[in-house]
NUTI-493940 format. One record per residue: residue number from 1; chain; z, y, x of N, C-alpha, C, O in turn. Coordinates in pm, whole numbers. Layout:
BEGIN
atom i: NUM	ch: A	nz: Z	ny: Y	nx: X	caz: Z	cay: Y	cax: X	cz: Z	cy: Y	cx: X	oz: Z	oy: Y	ox: X
...
//
This chain:
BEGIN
atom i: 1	ch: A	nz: 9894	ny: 8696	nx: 11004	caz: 9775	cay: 8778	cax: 11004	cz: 9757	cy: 8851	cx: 11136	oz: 9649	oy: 8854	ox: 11196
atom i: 2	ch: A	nz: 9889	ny: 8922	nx: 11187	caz: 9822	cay: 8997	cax: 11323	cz: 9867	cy: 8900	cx: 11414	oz: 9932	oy: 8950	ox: 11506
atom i: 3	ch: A	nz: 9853	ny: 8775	nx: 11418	caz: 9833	cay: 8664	cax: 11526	cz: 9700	cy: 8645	cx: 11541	oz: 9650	oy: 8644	ox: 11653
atom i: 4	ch: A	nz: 9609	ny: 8624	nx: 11406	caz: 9492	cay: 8637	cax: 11391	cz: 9411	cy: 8719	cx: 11468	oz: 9327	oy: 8668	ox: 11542
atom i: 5	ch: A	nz: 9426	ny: 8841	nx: 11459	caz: 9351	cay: 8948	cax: 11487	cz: 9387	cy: 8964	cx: 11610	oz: 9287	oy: 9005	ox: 11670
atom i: 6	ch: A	nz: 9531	ny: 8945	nx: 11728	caz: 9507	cay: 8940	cax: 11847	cz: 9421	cy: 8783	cx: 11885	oz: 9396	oy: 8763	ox: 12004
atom i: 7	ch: A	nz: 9399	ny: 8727	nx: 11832	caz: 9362	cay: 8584	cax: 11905	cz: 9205	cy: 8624	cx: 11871	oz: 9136	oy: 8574	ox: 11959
atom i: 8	ch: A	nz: 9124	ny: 8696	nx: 11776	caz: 9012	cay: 8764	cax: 11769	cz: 8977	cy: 8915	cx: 11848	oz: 8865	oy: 8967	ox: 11853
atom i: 9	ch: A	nz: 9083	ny: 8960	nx: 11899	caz: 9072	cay: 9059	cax: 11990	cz: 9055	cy: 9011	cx: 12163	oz: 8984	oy: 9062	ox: 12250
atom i: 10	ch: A	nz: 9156	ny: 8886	nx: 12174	caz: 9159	cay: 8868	cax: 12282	cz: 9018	cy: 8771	cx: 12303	oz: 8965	oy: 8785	ox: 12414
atom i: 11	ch: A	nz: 8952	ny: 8675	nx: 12209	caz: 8825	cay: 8599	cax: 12204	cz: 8753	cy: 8733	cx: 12252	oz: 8732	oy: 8721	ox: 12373
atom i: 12	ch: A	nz: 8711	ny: 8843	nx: 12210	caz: 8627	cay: 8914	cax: 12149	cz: 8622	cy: 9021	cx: 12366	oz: 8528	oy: 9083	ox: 12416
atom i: 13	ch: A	nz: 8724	ny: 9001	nx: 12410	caz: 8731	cay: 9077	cax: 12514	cz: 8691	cy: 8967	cx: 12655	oz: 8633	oy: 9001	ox: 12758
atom i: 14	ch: A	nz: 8734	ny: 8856	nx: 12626	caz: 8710	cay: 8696	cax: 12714	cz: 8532	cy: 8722	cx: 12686	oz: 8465	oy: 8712	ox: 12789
atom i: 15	ch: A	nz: 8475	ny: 8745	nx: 12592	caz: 8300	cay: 8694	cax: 12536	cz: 8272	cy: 8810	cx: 12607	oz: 8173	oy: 8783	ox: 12674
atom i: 16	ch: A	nz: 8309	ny: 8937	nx: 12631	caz: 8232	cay: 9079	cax: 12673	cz: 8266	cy: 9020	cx: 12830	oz: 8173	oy: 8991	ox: 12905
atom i: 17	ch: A	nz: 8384	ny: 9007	nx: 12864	caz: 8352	cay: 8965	cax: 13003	cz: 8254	cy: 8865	cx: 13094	oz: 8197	oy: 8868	ox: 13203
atom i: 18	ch: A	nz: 8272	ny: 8756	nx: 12958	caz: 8201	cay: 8637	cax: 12969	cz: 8004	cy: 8696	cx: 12986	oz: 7941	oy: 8654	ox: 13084
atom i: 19	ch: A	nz: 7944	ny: 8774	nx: 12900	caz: 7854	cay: 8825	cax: 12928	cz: 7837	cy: 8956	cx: 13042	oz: 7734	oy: 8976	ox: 13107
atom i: 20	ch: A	nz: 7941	ny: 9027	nx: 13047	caz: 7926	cay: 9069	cax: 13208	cz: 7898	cy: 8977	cx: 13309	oz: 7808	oy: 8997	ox: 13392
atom i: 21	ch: A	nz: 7971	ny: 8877	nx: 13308	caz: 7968	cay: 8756	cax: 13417	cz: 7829	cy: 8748	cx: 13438	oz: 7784	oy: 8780	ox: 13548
atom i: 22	ch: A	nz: 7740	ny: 8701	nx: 13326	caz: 7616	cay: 8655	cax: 13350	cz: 7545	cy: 8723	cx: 13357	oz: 7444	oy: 8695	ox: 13421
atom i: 23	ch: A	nz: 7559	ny: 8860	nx: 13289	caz: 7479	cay: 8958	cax: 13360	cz: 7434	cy: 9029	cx: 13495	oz: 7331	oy: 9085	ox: 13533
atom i: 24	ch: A	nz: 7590	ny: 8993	nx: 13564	caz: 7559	cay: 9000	cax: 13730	cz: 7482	cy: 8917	cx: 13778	oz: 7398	oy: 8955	ox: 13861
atom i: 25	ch: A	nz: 7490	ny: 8785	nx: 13741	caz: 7477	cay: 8630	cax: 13795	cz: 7334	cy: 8646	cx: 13822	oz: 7280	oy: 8625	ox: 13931
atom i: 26	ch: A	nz: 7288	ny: 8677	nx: 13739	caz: 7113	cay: 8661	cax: 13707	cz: 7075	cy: 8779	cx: 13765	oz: 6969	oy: 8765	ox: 13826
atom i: 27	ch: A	nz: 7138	ny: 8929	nx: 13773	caz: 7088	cay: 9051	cax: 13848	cz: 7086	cy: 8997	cx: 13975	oz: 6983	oy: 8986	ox: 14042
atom i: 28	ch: A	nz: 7225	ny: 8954	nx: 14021	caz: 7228	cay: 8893	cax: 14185	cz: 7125	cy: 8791	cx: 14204	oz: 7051	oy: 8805	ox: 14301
atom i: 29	ch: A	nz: 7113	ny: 8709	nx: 14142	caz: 6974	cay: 8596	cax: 14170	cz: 6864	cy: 8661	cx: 14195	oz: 6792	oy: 8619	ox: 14285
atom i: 30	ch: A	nz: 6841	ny: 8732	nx: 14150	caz: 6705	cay: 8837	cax: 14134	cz: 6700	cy: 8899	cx: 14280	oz: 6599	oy: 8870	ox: 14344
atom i: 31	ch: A	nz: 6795	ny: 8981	nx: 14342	caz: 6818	cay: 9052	cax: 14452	cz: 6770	cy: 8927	cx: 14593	oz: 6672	oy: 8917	ox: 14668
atom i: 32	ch: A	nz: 6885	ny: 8858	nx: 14575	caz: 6905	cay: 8770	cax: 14699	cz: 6803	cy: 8798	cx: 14773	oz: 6840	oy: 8873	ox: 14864
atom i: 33	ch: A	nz: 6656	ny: 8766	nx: 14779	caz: 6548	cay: 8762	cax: 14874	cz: 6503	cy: 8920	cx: 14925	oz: 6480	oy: 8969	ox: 15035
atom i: 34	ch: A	nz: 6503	ny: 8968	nx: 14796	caz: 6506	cay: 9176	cax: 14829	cz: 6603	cy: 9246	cx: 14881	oz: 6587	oy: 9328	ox: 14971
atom i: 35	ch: A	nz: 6760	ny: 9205	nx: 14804	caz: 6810	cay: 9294	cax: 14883	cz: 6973	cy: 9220	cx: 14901	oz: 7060	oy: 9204	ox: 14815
atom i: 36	ch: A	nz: 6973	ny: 9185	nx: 15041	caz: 7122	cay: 9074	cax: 15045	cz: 7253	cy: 9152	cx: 14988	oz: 7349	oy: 9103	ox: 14929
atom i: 37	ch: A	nz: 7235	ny: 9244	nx: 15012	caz: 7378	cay: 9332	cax: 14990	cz: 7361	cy: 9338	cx: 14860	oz: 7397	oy: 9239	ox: 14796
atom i: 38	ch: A	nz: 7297	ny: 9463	nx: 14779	caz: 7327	cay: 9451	cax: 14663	cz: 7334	cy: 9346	cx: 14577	oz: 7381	oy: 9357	ox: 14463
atom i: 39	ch: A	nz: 7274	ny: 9203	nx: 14641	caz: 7295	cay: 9117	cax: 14547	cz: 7402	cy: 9059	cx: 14570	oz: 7433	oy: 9005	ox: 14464
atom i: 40	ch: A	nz: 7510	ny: 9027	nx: 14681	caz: 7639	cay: 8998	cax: 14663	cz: 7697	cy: 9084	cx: 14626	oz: 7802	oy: 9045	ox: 14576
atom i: 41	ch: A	nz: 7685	ny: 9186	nx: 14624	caz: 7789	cay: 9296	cax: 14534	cz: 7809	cy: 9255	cx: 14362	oz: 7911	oy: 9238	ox: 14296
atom i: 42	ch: A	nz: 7619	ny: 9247	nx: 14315	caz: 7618	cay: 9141	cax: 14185	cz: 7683	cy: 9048	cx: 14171	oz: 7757	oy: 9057	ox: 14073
atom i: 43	ch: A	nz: 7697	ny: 8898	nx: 14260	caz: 7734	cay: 8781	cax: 14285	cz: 7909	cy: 8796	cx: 14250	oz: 7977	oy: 8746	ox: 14160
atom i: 44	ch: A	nz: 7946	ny: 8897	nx: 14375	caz: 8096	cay: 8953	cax: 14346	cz: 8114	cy: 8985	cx: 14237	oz: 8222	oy: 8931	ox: 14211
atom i: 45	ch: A	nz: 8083	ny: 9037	nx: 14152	caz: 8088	cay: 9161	cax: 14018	cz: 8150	cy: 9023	cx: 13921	oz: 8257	oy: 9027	ox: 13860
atom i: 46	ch: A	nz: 8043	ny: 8882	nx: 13923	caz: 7997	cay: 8823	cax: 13898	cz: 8103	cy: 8719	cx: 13861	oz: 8128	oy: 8664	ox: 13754
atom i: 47	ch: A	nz: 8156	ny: 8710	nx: 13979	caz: 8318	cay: 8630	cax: 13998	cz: 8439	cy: 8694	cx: 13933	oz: 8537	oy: 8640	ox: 13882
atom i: 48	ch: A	nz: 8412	ny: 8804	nx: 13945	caz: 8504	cay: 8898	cax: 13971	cz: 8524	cy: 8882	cx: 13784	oz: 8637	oy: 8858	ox: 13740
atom i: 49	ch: A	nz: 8427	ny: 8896	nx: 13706	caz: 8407	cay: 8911	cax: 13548	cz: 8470	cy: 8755	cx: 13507	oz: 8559	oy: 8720	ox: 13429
atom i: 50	ch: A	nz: 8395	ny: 8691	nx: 13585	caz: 8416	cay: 8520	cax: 13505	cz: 8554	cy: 8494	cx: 13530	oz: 8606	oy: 8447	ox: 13429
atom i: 51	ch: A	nz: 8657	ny: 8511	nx: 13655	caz: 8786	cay: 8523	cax: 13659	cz: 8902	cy: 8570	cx: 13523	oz: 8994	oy: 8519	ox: 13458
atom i: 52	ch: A	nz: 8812	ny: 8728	nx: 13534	caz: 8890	cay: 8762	cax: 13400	cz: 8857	cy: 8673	cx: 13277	oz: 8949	oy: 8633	ox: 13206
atom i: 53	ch: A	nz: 8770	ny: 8652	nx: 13258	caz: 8741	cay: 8576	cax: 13123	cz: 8826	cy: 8421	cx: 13139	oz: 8865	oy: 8368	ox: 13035
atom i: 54	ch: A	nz: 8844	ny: 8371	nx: 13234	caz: 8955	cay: 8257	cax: 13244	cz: 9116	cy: 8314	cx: 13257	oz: 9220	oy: 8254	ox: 13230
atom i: 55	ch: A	nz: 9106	ny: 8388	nx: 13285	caz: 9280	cay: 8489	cax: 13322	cz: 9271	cy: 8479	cx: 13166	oz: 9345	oy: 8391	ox: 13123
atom i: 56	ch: A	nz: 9187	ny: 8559	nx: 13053	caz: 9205	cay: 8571	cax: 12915	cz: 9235	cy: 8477	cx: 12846	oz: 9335	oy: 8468	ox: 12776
atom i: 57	ch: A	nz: 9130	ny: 8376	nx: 12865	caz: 9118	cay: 8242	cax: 12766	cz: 9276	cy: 8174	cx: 12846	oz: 9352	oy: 8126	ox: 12762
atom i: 58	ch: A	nz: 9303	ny: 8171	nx: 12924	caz: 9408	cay: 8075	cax: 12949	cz: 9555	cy: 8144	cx: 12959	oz: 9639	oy: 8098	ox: 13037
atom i: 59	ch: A	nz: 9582	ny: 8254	nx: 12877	caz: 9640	cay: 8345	cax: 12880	cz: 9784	cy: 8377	cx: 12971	oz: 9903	oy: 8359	ox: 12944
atom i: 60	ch: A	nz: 9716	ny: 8432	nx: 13086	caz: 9740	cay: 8354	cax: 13211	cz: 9827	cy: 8560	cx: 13187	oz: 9763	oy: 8620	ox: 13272
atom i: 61	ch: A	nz: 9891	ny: 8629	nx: 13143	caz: 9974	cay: 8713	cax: 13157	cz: 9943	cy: 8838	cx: 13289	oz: 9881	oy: 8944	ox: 13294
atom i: 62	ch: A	nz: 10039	ny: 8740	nx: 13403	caz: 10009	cay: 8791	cax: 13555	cz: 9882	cy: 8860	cx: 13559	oz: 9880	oy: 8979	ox: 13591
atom i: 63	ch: A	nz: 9755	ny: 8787	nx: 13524	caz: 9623	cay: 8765	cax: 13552	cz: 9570	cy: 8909	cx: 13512	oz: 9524	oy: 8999	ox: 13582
atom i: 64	ch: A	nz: 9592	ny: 8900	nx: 13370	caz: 9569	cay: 9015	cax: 13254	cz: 9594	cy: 9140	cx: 13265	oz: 9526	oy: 9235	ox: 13227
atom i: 65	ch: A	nz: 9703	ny: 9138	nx: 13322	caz: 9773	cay: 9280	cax: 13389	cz: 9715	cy: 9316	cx: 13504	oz: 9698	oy: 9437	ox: 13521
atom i: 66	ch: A	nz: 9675	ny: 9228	nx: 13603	caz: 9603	cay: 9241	cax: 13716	cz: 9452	cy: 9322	cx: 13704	oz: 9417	oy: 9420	ox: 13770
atom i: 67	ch: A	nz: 9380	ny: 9254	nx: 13607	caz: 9256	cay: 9279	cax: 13594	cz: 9282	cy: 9419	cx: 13528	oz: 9173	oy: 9476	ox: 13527
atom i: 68	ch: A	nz: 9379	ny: 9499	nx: 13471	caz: 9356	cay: 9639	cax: 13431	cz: 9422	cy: 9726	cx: 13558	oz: 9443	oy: 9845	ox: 13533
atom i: 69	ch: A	nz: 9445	ny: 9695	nx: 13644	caz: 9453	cay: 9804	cax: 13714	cz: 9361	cy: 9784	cx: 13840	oz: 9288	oy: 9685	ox: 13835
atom i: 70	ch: A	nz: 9353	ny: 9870	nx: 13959	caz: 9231	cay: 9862	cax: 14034	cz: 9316	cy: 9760	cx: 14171	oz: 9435	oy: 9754	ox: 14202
atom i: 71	ch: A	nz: 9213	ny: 9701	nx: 14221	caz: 9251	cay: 9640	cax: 14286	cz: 9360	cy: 9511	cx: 14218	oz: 9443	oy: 9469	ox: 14298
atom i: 72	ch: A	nz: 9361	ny: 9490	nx: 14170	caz: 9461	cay: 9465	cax: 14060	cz: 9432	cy: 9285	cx: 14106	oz: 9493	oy: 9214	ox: 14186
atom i: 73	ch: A	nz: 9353	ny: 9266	nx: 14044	caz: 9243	cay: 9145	cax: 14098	cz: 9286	cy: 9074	cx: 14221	oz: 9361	oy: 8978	ox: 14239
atom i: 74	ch: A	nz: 9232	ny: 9132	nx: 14283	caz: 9247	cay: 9122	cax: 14440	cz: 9350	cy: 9053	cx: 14482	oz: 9350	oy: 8947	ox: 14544
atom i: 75	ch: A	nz: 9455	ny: 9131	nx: 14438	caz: 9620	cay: 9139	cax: 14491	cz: 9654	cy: 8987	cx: 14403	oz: 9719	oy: 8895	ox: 14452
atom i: 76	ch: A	nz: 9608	ny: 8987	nx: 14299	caz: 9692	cay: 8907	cax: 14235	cz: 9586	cy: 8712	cx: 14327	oz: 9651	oy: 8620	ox: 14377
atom i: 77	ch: A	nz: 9484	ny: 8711	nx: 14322	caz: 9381	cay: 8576	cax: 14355	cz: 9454	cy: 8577	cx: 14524	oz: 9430	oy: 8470	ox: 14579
atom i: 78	ch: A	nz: 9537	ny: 8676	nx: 14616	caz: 9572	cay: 8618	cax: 14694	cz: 9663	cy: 8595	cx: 14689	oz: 9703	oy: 8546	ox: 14794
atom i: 79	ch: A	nz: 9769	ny: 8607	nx: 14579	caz: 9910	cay: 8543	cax: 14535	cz: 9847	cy: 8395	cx: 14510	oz: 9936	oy: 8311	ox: 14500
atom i: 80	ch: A	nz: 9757	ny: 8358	nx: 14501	caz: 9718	cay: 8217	cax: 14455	cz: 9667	cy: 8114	cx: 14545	oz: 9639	oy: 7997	ox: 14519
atom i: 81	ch: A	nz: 9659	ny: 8209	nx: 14705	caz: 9583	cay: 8095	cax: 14805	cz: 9723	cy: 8076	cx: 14883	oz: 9731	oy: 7997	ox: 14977
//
């Protein structure tokens, strides 16, 4: 039962990111021609969301821990190049 409910907690936090993602995606599309900056900041936001939502779904640990602290992110995608 509480295998359940983390594998519905962790779906449930992957889908909120997953719609952050696209919520930048489409704000930044919008910008591009008005305003370059703020819309890669969107674009970034953008990556930055859809990452976590694959760090989640692929329960990638390292990843997970990364994305809760600041910079967190960052540090960890250049452990990867």
């Amino acid at each position: 039962m509480s295998r359940e409910f983390s594998f519905e907690r962790s779906f449930d936090e992957a889908r909120r990111h997953l719609e952050l993602a696209e919520k930048f995606l489409i704000e930044g599309e919008k910008l591009i021609n008005k305003d370059p900056v703020q819309a890669s900041e969107k674009l970034y936001k953008a990556t930055e969301e859809a990452v976590k939502t694959i760090a989640i779904a692929l329960k990638l640990s390292e990843a997970v821990e990364a994305v809760k602290k600041e910079d967190g992110l960052q540090n960890f995608l250049r452990t990867l190049w």
